[in-house]
Backbone as JSON, one array per atom type, in Angstrom:
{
  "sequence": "XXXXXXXXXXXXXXXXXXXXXXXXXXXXXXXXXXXXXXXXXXXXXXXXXXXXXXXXXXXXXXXXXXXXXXXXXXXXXXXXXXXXXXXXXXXXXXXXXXX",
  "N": [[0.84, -1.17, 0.0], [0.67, 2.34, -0.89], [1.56, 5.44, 0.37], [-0.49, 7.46, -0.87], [-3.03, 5.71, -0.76], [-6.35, 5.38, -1.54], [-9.33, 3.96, -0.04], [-12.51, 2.37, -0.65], [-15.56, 1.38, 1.09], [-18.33, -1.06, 1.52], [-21.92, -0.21, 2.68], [-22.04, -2.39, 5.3], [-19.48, -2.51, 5.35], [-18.29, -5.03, 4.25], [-17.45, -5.6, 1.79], [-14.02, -3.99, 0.65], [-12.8, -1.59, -1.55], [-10.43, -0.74, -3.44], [-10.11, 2.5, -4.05], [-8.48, 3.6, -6.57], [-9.1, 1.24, -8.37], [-11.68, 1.97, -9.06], [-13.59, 2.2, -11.94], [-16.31, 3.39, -12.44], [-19.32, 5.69, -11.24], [-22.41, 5.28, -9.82], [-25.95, 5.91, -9.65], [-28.83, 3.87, -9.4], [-32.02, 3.51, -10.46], [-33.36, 2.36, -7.81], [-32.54, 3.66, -6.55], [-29.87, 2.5, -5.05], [-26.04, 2.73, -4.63], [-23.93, 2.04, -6.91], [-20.81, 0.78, -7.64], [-18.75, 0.47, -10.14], [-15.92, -1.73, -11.32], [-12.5, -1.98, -12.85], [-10.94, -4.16, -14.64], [-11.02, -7.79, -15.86], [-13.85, -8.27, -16.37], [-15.08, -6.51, -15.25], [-16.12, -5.98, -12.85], [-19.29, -5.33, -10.61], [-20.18, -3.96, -7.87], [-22.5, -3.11, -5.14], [-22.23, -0.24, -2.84], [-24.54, 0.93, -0.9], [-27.54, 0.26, -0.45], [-30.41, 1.16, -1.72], [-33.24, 0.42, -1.2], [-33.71, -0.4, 1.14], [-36.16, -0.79, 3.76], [-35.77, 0.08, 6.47], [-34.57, 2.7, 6.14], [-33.75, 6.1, 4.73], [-33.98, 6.89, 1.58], [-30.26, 7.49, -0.08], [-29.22, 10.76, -0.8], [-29.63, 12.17, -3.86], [-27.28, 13.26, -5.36], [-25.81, 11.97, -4.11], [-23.53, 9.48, -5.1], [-21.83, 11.55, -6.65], [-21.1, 12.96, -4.52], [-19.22, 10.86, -3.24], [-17.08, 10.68, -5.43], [-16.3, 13.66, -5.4], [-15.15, 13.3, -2.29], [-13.11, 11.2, -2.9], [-11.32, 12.19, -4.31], [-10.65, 14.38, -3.17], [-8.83, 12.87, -0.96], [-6.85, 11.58, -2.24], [-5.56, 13.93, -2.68], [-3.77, 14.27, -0.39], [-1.38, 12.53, 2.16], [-1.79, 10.57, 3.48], [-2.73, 7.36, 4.08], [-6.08, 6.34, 3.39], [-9.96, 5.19, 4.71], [-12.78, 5.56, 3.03], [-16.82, 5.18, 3.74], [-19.89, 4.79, 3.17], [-22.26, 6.29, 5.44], [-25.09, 5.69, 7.43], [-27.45, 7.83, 9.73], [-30.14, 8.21, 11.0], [-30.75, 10.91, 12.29], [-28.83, 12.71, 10.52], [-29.08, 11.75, 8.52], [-27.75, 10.21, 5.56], [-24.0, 9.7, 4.57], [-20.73, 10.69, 4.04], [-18.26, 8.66, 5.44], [-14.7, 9.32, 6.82], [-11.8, 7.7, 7.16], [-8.39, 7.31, 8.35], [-5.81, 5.69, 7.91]],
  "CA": [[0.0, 0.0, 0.0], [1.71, 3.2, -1.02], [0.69, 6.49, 1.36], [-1.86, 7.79, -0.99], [-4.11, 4.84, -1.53], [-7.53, 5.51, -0.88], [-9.96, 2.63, 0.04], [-13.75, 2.28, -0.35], [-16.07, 0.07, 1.62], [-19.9, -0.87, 1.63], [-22.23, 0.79, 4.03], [-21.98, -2.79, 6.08], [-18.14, -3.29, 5.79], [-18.33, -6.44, 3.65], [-16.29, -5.53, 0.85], [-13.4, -2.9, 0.6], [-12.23, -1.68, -2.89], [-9.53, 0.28, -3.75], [-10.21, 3.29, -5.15], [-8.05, 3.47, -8.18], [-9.9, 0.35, -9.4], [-13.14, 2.32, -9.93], [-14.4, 3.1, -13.41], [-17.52, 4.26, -12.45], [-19.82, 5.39, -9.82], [-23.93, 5.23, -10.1], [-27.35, 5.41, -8.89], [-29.56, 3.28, -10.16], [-33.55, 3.8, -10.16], [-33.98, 2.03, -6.52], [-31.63, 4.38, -5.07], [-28.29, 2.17, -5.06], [-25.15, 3.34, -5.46], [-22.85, 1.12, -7.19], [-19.36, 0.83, -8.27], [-18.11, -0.12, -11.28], [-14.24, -1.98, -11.55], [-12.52, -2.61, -13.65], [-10.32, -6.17, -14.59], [-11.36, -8.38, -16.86], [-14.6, -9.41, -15.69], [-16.17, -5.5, -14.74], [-17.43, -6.47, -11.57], [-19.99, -4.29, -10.07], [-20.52, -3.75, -6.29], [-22.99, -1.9, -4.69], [-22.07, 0.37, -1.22], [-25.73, 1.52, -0.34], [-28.74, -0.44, -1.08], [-31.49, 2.56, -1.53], [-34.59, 0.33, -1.33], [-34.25, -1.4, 3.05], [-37.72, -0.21, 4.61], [-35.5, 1.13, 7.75], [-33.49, 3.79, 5.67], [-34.03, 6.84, 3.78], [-33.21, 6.27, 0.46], [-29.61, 7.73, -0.08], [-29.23, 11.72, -1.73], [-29.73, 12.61, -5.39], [-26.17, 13.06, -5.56], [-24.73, 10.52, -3.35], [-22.7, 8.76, -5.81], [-20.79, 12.17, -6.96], [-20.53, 12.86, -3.34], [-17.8, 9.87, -2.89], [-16.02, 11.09, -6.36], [-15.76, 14.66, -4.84], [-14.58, 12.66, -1.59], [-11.86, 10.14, -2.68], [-10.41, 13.15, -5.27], [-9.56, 15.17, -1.76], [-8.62, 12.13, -0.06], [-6.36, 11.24, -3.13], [-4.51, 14.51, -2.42], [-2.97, 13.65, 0.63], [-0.15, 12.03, 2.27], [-1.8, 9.58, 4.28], [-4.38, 5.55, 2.8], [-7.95, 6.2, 3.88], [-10.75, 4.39, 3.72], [-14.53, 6.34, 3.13], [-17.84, 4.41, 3.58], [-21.38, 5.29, 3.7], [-23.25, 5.45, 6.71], [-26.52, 6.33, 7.73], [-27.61, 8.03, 10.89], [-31.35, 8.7, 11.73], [-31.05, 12.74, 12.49], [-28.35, 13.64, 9.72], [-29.27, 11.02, 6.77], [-26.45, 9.65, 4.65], [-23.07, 11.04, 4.4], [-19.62, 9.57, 3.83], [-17.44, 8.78, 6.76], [-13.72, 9.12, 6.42], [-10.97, 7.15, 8.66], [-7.09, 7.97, 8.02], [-5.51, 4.4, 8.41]],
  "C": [[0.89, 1.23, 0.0], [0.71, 4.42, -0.35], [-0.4, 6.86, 0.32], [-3.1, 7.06, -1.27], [-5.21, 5.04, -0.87], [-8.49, 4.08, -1.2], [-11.53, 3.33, 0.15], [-14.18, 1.09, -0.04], [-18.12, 0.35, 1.3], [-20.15, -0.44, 2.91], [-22.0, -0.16, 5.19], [-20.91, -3.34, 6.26], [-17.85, -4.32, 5.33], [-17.15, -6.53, 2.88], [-15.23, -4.13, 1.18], [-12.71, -2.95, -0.58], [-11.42, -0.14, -2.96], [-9.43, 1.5, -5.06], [-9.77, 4.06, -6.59], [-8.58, 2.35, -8.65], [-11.17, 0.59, -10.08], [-13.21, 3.2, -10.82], [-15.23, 4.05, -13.52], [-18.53, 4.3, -11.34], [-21.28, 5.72, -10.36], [-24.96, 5.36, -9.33], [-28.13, 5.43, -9.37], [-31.23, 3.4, -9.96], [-33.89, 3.29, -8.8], [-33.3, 2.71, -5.72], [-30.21, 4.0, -4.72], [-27.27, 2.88, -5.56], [-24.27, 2.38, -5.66], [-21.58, 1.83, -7.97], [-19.05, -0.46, -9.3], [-16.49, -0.6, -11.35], [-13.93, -2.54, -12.61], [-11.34, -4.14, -13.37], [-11.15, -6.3, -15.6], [-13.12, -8.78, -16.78], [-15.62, -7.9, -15.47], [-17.12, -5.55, -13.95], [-17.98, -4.96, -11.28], [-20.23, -4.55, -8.66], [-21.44, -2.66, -6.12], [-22.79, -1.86, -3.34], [-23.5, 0.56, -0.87], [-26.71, 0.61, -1.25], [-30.26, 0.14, -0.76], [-32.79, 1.84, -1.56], [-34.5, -0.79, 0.33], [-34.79, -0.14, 3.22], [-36.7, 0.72, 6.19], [-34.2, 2.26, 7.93], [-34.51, 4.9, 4.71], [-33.15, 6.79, 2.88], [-31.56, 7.44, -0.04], [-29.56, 9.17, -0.63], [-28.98, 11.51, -3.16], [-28.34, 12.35, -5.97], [-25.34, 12.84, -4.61], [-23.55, 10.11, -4.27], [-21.59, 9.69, -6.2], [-20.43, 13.38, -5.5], [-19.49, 12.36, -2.93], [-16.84, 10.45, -4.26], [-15.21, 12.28, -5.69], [-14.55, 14.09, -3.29], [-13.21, 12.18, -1.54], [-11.05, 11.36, -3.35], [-9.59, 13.5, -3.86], [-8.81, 14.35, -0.88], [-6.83, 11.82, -1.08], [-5.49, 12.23, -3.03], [-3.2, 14.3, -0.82], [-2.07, 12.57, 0.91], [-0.7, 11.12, 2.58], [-3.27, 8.23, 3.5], [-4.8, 6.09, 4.04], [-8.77, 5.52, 3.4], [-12.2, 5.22, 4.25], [-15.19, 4.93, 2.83], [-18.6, 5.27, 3.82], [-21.64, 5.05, 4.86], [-24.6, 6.71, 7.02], [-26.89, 6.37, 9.35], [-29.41, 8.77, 10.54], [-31.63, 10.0, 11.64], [-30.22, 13.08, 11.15], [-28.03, 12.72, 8.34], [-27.9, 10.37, 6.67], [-25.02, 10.64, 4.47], [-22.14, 9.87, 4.44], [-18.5, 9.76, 5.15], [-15.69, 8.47, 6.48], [-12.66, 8.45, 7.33], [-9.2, 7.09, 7.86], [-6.59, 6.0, 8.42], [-4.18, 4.33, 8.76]]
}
Protein backbone atom coordinates (compact mmCIF):
# COMPACT_ATOMS: atom_id res chain seq x y z
CA UNK A 1 0.00 0.00 0.00
CA UNK A 2 1.71 3.20 -1.02
CA UNK A 3 0.69 6.49 1.36
CA UNK A 4 -1.86 7.79 -0.99
CA UNK A 5 -4.11 4.84 -1.53
CA UNK A 6 -7.53 5.51 -0.88
CA UNK A 7 -9.96 2.63 0.04
CA UNK A 8 -13.75 2.28 -0.35
CA UNK A 9 -16.07 0.07 1.62
CA UNK A 10 -19.90 -0.87 1.63
CA UNK A 11 -22.23 0.79 4.03
CA UNK A 12 -21.98 -2.79 6.08
CA UNK A 13 -18.14 -3.29 5.79
CA UNK A 14 -18.33 -6.44 3.65
CA UNK A 15 -16.29 -5.53 0.85
CA UNK A 16 -13.40 -2.90 0.60
CA UNK A 17 -12.23 -1.68 -2.89
CA UNK A 18 -9.53 0.28 -3.75
CA UNK A 19 -10.21 3.29 -5.15
CA UNK A 20 -8.05 3.47 -8.18
CA UNK A 21 -9.90 0.35 -9.40
CA UNK A 22 -13.14 2.32 -9.93
CA UNK A 23 -14.40 3.10 -13.41
CA UNK A 24 -17.52 4.26 -12.45
CA UNK A 25 -19.82 5.39 -9.82
CA UNK A 26 -23.93 5.23 -10.10
CA UNK A 27 -27.35 5.41 -8.89
CA UNK A 28 -29.56 3.28 -10.16
CA UNK A 29 -33.55 3.80 -10.16
CA UNK A 30 -33.98 2.03 -6.52
CA UNK A 31 -31.63 4.38 -5.07
CA UNK A 32 -28.29 2.17 -5.06
CA UNK A 33 -25.15 3.34 -5.46
CA UNK A 34 -22.85 1.12 -7.19
CA UNK A 35 -19.36 0.83 -8.27
CA UNK A 36 -18.11 -0.12 -11.28
CA UNK A 37 -14.24 -1.98 -11.55
CA UNK A 38 -12.52 -2.61 -13.65
CA UNK A 39 -10.32 -6.17 -14.59
CA UNK A 40 -11.36 -8.38 -16.86
CA UNK A 41 -14.60 -9.41 -15.69
CA UNK A 42 -16.17 -5.50 -14.74
CA UNK A 43 -17.43 -6.47 -11.57
CA UNK A 44 -19.99 -4.29 -10.07
CA UNK A 45 -20.52 -3.75 -6.29
CA UNK A 46 -22.99 -1.90 -4.69
CA UNK A 47 -22.07 0.37 -1.22
CA UNK A 48 -25.73 1.52 -0.34
CA UNK A 49 -28.74 -0.44 -1.08
CA UNK A 50 -31.49 2.56 -1.53
CA UNK A 51 -34.59 0.33 -1.33
CA UNK A 52 -34.25 -1.40 3.05
CA UNK A 53 -37.72 -0.21 4.61
CA UNK A 54 -35.50 1.13 7.75
CA UNK A 55 -33.49 3.79 5.67
CA UNK A 56 -34.03 6.84 3.78
CA UNK A 57 -33.21 6.27 0.46
CA UNK A 58 -29.61 7.73 -0.08
CA UNK A 59 -29.23 11.72 -1.73
CA UNK A 60 -29.73 12.61 -5.39
CA UNK A 61 -26.17 13.06 -5.56
CA UNK A 62 -24.73 10.52 -3.35
CA UNK A 63 -22.70 8.76 -5.81
CA UNK A 64 -20.79 12.17 -6.96
CA UNK A 65 -20.53 12.86 -3.34
CA UNK A 66 -17.80 9.87 -2.89
CA UNK A 67 -16.02 11.09 -6.36
CA UNK A 68 -15.76 14.66 -4.84
CA UNK A 69 -14.58 12.66 -1.59
CA UNK A 70 -11.86 10.14 -2.68
CA UNK A 71 -10.41 13.15 -5.27
CA UNK A 72 -9.56 15.17 -1.76
CA UNK A 73 -8.62 12.13 -0.06
CA UNK A 74 -6.36 11.24 -3.13
CA UNK A 75 -4.51 14.51 -2.42
CA UNK A 76 -2.97 13.65 0.63
CA UNK A 77 -0.15 12.03 2.27
CA UNK A 78 -1.80 9.58 4.28
CA UNK A 79 -4.38 5.55 2.80
CA UNK A 80 -7.95 6.20 3.88
CA UNK A 81 -10.75 4.39 3.72
CA UNK A 82 -14.53 6.34 3.13
CA UNK A 83 -17.84 4.41 3.58
CA UNK A 84 -21.38 5.29 3.70
CA UNK A 85 -23.25 5.45 6.71
CA UNK A 86 -26.52 6.33 7.73
CA UNK A 87 -27.61 8.03 10.89
CA UNK A 88 -31.35 8.70 11.73
CA UNK A 89 -31.05 12.74 12.49
CA UNK A 90 -28.35 13.64 9.72
CA UNK A 91 -29.27 11.02 6.77
CA UNK A 92 -26.45 9.65 4.65
CA UNK A 93 -23.07 11.04 4.40
CA UNK A 94 -19.62 9.57 3.83
CA UNK A 95 -17.44 8.78 6.76
CA UNK A 96 -13.72 9.12 6.42
CA UNK A 97 -10.97 7.15 8.66
CA UNK A 98 -7.09 7.97 8.02
CA UNK A 99 -5.51 4.40 8.41
Amino acid sequence: MTAADVWVAKDDGSDIIRAASITGVSRDYNGNINLRLSGGEHTAVTLVHGDLPDRNPAPDDFHRQLLKVTAELSDTAEPAIVRPVFDAERGWRWHTEHL
